[in-house]
C-alpha positions in Angstrom: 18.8 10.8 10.1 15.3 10.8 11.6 14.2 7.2 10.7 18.5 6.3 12.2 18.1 8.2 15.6 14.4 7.4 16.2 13.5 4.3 14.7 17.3 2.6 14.1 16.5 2.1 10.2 19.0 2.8 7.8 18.2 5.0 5.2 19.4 4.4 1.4 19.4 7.1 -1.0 18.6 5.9 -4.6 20.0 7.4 -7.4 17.6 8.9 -10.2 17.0 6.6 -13.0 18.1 9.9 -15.4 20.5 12.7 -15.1 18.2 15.8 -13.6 18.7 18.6 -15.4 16.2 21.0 -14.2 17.2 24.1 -13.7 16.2 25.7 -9.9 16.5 29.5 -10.0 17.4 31.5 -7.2 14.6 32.9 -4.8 13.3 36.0 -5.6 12.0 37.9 -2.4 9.8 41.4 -2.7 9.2 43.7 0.2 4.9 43.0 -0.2 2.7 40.5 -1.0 0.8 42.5 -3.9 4.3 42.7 -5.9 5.1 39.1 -5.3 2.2 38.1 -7.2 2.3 40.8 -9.7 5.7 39.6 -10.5 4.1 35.9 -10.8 1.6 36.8 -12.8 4.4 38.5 -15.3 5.9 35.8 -15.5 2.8 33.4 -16.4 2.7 35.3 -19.0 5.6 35.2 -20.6 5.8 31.5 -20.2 1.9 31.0 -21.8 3.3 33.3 -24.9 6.2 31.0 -25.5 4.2 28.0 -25.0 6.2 26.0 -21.8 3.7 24.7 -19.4 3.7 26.2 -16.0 2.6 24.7 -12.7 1.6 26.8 -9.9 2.4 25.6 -6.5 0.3 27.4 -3.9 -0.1 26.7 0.4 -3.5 26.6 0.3 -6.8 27.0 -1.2 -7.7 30.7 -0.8 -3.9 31.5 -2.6 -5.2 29.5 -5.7 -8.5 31.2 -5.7 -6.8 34.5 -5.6 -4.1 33.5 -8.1 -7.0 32.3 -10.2 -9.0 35.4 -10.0 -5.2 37.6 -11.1 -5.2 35.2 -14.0 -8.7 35.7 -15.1 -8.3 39.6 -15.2 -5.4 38.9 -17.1 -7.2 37.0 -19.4 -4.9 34.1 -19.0 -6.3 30.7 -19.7 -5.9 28.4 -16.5 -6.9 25.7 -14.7 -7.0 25.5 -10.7 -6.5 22.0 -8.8 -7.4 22.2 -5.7 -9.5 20.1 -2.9 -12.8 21.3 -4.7 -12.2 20.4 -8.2 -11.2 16.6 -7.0 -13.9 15.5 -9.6 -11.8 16.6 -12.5 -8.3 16.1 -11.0 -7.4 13.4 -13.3 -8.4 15.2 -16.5 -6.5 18.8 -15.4 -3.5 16.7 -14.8 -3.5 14.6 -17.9 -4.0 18.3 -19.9 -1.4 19.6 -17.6 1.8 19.3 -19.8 0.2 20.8 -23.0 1.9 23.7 -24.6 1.1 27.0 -22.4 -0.9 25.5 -20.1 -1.2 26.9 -16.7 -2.2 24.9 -13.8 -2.8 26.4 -10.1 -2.2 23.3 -7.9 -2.3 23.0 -4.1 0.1 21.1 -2.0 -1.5 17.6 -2.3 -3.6 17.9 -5.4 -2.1 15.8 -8.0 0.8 14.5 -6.2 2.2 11.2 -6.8 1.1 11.8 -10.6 3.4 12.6 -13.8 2.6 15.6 -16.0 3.9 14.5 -18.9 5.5 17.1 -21.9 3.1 17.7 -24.3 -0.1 16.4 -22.8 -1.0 12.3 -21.6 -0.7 10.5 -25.0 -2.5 7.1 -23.1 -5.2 9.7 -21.9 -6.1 10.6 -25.4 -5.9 7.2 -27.3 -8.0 5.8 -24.4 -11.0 8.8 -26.0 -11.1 7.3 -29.0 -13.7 5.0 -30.2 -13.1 1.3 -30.0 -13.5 1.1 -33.6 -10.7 4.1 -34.6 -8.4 3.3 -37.2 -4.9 2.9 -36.9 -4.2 5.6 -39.1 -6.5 7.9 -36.5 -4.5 7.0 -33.9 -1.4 7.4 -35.9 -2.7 10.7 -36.4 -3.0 11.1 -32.5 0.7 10.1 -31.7 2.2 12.7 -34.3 0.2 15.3 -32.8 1.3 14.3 -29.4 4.6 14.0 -30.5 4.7 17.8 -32.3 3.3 19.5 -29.1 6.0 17.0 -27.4 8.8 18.8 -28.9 7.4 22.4 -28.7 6.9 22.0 -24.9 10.8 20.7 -24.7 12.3 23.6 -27.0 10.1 26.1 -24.9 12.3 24.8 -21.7 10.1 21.6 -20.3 7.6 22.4 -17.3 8.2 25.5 -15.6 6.9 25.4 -11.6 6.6 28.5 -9.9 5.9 28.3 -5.8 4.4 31.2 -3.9 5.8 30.8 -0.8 8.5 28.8 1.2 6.9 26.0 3.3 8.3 25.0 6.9 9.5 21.8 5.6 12.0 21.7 2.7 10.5 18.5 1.7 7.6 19.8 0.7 9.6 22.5 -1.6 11.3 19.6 -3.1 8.0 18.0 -3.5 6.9 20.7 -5.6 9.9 21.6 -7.6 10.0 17.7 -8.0 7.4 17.5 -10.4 9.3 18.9 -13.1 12.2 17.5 -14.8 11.1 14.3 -14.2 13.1 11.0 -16.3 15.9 13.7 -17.4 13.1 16.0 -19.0 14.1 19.9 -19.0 12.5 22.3 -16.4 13.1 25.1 -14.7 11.8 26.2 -11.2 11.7 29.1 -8.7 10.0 30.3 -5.8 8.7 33.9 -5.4 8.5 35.0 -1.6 7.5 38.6 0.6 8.6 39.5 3.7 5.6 38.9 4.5 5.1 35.7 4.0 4.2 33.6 7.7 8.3 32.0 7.1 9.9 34.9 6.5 7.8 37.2 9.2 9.1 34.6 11.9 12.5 33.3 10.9 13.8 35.9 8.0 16.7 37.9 9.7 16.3 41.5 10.1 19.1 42.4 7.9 17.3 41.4 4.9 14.8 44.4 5.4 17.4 46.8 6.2 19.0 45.7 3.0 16.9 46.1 0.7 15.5 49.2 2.5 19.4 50.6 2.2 19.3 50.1 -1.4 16.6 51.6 -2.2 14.8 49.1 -3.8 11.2 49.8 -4.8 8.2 47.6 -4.1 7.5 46.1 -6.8 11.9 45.1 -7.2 13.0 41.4 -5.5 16.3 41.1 -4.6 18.1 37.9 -5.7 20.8 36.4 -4.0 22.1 33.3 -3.4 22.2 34.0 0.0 19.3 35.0 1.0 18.1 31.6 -0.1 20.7 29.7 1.9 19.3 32.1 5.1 15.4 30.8 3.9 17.0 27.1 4.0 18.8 27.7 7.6 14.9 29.0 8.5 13.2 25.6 7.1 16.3 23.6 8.8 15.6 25.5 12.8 11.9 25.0 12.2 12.1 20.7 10.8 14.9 20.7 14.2 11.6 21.8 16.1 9.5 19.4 14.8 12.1 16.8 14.9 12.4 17.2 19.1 8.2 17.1 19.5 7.9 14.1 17.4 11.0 12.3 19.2 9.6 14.0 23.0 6.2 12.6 22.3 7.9 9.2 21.1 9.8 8.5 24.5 6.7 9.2 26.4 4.8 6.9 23.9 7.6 3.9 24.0 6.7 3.8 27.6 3.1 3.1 27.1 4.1 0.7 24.3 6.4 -1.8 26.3 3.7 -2.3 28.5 1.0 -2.6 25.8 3.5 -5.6 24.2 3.3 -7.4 27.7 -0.1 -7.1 28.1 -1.1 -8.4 24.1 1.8 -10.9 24.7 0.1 -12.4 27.8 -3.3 -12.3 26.2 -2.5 -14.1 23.2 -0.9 -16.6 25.2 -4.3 -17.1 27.3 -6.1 -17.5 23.6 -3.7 -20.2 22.5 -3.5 -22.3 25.5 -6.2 -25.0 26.2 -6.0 -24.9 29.6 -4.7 -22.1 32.0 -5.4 -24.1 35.2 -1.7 -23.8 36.3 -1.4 -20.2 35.4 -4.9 -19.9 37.8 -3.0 -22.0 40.7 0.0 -20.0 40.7 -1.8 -16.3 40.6 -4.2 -17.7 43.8 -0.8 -18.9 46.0 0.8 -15.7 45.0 -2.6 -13.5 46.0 -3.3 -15.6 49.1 0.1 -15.0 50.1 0.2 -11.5 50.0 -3.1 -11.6 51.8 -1.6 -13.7 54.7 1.8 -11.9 54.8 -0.3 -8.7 55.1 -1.6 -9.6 58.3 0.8 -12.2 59.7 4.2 -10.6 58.5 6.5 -13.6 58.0 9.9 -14.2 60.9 6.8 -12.6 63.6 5.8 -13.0 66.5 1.8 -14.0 67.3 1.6 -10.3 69.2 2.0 -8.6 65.7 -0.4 -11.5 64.4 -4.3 -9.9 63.0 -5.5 -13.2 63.0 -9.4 -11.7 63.0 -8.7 -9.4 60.2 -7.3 -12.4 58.4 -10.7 -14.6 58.3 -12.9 -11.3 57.7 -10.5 -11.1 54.4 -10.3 -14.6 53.2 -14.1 -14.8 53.7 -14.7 -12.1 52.3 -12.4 -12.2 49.2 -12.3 -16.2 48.7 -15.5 -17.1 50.5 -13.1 -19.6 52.3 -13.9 -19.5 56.4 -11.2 -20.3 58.9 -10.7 -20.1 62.3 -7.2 -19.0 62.5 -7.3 -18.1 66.0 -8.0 -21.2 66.8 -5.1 -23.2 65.3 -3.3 -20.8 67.6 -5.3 -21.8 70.4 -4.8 -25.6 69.9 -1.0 -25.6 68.6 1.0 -23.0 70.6 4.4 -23.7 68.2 2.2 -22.9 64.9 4.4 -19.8 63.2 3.6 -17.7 60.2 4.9 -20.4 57.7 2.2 -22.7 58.9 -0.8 -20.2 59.0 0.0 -19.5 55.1 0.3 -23.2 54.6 -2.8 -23.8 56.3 -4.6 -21.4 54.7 -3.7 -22.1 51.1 -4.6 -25.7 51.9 -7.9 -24.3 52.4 -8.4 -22.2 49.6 -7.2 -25.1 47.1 -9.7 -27.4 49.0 -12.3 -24.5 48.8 -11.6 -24.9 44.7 -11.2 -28.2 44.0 -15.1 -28.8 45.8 -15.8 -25.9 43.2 -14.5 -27.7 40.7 -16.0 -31.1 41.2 -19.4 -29.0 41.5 -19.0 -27.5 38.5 -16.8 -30.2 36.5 -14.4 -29.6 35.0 -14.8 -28.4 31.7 -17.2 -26.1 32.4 -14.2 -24.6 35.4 -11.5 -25.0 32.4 -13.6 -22.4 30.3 -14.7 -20.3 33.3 -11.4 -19.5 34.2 -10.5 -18.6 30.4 -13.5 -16.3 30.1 -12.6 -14.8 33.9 -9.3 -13.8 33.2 -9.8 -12.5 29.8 -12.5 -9.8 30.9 -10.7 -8.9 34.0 -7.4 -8.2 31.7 -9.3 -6.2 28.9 -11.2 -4.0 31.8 -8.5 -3.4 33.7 -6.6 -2.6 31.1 -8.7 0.2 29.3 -8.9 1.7 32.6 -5.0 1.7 33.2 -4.8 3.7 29.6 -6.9 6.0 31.1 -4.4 6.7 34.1 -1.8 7.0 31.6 -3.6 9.5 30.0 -4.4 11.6 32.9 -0.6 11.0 34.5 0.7 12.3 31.1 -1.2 15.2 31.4 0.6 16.7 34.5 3.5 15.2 34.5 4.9 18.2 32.8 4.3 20.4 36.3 7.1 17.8 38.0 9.8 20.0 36.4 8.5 23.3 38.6 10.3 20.7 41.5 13.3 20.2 39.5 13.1 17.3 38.9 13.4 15.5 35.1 9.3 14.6 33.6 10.6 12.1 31.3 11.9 9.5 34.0 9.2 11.0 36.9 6.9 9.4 33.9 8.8 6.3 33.2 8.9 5.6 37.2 5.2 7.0 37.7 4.0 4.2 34.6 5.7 1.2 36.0 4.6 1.8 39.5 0.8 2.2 37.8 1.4 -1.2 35.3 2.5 -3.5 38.5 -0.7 -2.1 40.6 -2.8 -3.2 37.6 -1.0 -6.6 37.3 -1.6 -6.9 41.1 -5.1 -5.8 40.8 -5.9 -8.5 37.9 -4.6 -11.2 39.5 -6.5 -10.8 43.0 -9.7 -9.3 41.0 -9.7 -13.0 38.9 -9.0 -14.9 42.0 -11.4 -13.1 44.2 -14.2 -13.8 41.1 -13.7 -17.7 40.7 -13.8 -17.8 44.6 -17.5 -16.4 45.0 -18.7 -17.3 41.4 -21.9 -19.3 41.6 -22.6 -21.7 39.0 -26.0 -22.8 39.5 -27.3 -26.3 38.4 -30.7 -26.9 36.1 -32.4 -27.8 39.1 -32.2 -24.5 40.5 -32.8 -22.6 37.4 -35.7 -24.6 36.9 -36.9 -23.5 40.9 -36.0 -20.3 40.2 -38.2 -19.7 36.8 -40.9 -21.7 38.8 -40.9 -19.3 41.8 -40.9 -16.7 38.8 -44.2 -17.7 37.3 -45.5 -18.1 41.0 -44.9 -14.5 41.9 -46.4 -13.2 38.4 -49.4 -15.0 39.0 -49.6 -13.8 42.7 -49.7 -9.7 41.2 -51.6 -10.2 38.0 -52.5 -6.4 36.4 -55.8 -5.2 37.4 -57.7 -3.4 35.3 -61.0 -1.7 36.2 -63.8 0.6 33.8 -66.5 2.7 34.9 -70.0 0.2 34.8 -71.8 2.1 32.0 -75.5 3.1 32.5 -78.6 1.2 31.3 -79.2 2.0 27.6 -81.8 4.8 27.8 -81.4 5.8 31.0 -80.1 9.2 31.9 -76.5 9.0 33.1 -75.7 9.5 37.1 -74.3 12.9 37.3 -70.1 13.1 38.2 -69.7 13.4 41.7 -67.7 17.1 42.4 -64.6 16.0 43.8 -63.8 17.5 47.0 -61.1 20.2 47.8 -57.8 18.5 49.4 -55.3 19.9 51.4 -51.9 19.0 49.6 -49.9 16.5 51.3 -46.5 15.1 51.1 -46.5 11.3 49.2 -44.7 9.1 51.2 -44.0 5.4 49.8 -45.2 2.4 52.6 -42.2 0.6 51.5 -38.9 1.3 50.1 -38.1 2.6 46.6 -36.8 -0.3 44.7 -34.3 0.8 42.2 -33.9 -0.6 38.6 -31.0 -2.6 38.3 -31.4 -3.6 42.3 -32.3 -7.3 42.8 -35.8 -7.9 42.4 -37.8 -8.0 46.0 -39.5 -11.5 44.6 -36.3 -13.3 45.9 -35.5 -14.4 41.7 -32.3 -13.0 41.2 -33.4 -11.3 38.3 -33.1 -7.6 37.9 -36.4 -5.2 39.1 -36.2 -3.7 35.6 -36.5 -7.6 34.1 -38.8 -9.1 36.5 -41.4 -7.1 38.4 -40.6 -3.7 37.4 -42.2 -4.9 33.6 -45.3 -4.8 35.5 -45.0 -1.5 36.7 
């Protein structure tokens, strides 16, 4: 149902290769903890007398420890498989199905694995010597196959779980690793009322009941129903789960549509050899909006910020115009003509760019451009999302639905970053500077120059004429403290270097210092 309603993938059940025909015993609840595991520890023992197998399925480690440290008073033989025995995993698991063997297993140790009836027969030919006879191996096989048949007589692998997990998959899991390929079994589960399941979701009529009939504490009640009460439990708490994995998905589909268009338009900039066009058509679209935000389109030249206009393009584009002048000189000139003349401009500021530059080298500039400004302004857009689905939550206080405030919040945040990335790139290849050898090669000279002009002066005390007595120190003098102030400004790191080399202070002069 869950992979149907959330990811529209049908499910098909397949049928077991065998007939199952383990036997699953009713639950058997106790009013404390210390009489459920009496009661499991009884019935260890009985199973370890008559030789069946028995796997203990426990919720975590410190159960198994304590079930381990019951056992060993009892003087049971045992094996625990948990997280800290991962070393030996493979060996207790092979050993697993051996005649009155008892195994204490956490919820993932030794999943996925087959305890086979009677012990792993490929396990112990594999420990003989490469130069065993077949008769020794012979040998091997009828063991295997007499402790084979005692384990199946005794009933097959007997699983016994300590407590009812949230999830009835996990139950399954565990009861799962018995009567596997048609072999016999038998499982139950052995649960208190106060156990974390049954403290939260057990009804309260259980309690009375077994309080009305008197039952003692170390007594379980068994009924059929009481484990159809603990499977409506597991069912209300996997609901639960069911609507935070499904809420958290519909907030997460959001995010992913968007992260599609972006990876889509990315890998289209990779693949393409040239994105000159997709360049031309982001810088009409950005110098539009530029011009229609201060001369509004069907205006009038009173509602016209013609000054504003050519502080903007100059100082987004480097392009200078004298828009007030074109009014000046053509008195019919309307808004449609001011854009046209200005993206005239613009392209004619480029293509001089371009034929500075050549271009190949303005072909892989523009490449490199709009992949940085997409990647940046993208990881900071994740971060908005992040922070919007924070507190989107709060929107409900104002009745109003989180989910499609979200949705409506997102897209209004995914079209200011595609606004922002176009007129960021455009605004970059307008005031890049490409400069030529010529003027690196002025540049590293006027570099050298300035170097030379501060070289580092270093200066020692003149020592005395050999024999002579040294000139006594001169006491220094008593100063009144003063405040330190700097005869020229504080030149900060990663500020241009004062020398005029473009550099970095940190990479130029500020070595020196």
């Amino acid at each position: 149902y869950e992979f149907q309603e959330i990811y529209g993938l049908e499910v098909v059940v397949v049928p077991t290769h065998r007939p199952m025909v383990r036997k699953d015993e009713a639950d058997l609840v106790f009013l404390k903890k210390e009489a459920k595991y009496k009661a499991i520890i009884e019935d260890i023992r009985d199973c370890n007398q008559r030789g069946q197998p028995v796997l203990v399925g426990t919720t975590s480690i410190e159960v198994s420890e304590y079930l381990a440290g019951l056992l060993q008073e009892a003087k049971i033989p045992h094996e625990v498989l948990n997280a800290k025995q991962h070393a030996r995993e493979a060996q207790i698991v092979a050993q697993a199905g051996r005649p009155g063997a008892v195994t204490i297993a956490t919820n993932m140790a030794g999943r996925g694995t087959d305890i086979v009836l009677g012990g792993n027969l490929e396990v112990e030919l594999s420990q003989l010597p490469e130069d065993a006879s077949e008769a020794e191996r012979q040998k091997v096989r009828g063991d295997w196959q007499l402790r084979h048949d005692e384990v199946i007589a005794a009933g097959g692998l007997h699983i016994i779980g300590t407590e009812r997990h949230e999830s009835r998959r996990i139950d399954n899991q565990l009861r799962g690793r018995s009567g596997r390929q048609g072999d016999p079994g038998s499982s139950r589960f052995y649960l208190s009322l106060e156990d974390t399941l049954m403290r939260i979701f057990a009804p309260d009529w259980v309690a009375r009941l077994m309080a009305f009939a008197g039952m003692k504490e170390d007594e379980a009640l068994q009924d059929r129903m009481v484990s159809r009460q603990i499977e409506k439990a597991q069912r209300k708490v996997e609901a639960h789960n069911f609507d935070i994995r499904k809420h958290l998905l519909d907030y997460d589909d959001v995010a992913n549509d968007q992260r599609k268009v972006i990876y889509e338009q990315r890998n289209e900039l990779m693949e393409a050899e040239s994105v000159q066009d997709s360049i031309e058509g982001i810088r009409h679209d950005v110098v539009e909006a530029i011009v229609r935000e201060h001369v509004p389109a069907a205006s009038i030249d009173e509602q016209w910020d013609l000054a504003a206009l050519e502080k903007a393009l100059e100082s987004d584009f480097a392009v200078q115009v004298d828009a007030r002048r074109w009014l000046q000189d053509d008195d019919a000139l309307d808004a449609d003509a001011i854009l046209a003349r200005v993206q005239d401009a613009v392209d004619r500021h480029f293509r001089e760019k371009e034929a500075m530059v050549g271009s190949e080298t303005m072909r892989q500039l523009e490449r490199h451009i709009m992949l940085s400004v997409l990647d940046q302004q993208w990881k900071e857009h994740l971060g908005s999302m992040d922070y919007l689905r924070q507190g989107i939550h709060l929107r409900g206080y104002a009745q109003k639905q989180p989910k499609q405030e979200f949705k409506r919040e997102a897209f209004q945040l995914f079209s200011g970053m595609l606004d922002r990335i176009k007129r960021e790139v455009v605004t970059l290849l307008s005031r890049v500077r490409i400069r030529t050898e010529d003027e690196i090669a002025q540049l590293e000279a006027q570099q050298r120059a300035a170097q030379q002009r501060a070289p580092l002066q270093m200066q020692h005390a003149e020592a005395g004429a050999l024999g002579g007595q040294p000139e006594p120190m001169p006491m220094p003098t008593a100063q009144a403290p003063g405040t330190f102030a700097r005869n020229e400004p504080k030149v900060g790191r990663n500020d241009p270097c004062p020398c005029g080399s473009g550099k970095k202070y940190k990479h130029c002069h500020g070595k020196l210092n």
